[in-house]
C-alpha positions, -999 to 999 in steps of 0.1 A, spaced: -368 -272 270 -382 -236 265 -403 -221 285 -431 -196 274 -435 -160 295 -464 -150 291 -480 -117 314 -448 -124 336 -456 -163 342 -434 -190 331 -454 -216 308 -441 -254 300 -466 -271 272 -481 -302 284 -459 -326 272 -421 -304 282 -440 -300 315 -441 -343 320 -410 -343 309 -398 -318 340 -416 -338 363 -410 -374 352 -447 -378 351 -473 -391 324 -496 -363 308 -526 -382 325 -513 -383 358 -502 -346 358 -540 -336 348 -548 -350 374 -526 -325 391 -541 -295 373 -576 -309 373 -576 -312 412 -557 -277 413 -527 -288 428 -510 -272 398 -523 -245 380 -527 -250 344 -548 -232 323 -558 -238 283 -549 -211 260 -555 -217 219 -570 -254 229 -537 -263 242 -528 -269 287 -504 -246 296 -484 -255 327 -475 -233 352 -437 -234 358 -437 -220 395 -465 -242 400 -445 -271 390 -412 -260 413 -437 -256 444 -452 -290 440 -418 -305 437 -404 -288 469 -435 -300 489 -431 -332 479 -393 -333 485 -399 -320 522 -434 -348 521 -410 -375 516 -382 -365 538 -403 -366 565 -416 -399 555 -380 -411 562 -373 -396 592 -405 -408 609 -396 -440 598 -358 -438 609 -370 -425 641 -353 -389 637 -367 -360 649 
């Protein structure tokens, strides 16, 4: 997977950005489209913001440890 740099931002295309996140192109413009991740289009192509991607994942890593804690009871 490569990524693109473009002014100092790290780029996935739409489809090597599913593929990072396991996710179906729809779902993930779902994502971009509600600005949850930034995307942009750039020569009629999405361009997926890599940081973007990394900070949605970590949220939803801590999102769903808590899930299981609450439910385990731990504080």
């Amino acid at each position: 997977m490569k990524t693109l740099i473009i002014d100092g931002r790290r780029w996935f295309s739409l489809a090597e950005a599913t593929q990072y996140v396991s996710l179906s192109d729809k779902t993930l413009m779902k994502y971009v489209r509600s600005g949850v991740i930034y995307g942009t289009r750039k020569g009629g192509k999405w361009l997926i913001d890599r940081t973007s991607l990394d900070t949605w994942l970590e949220e939803d890593k801590i999102k769903l440890l808590n899930l299981i804690n609450r439910k385990r009871g731990v504080r």
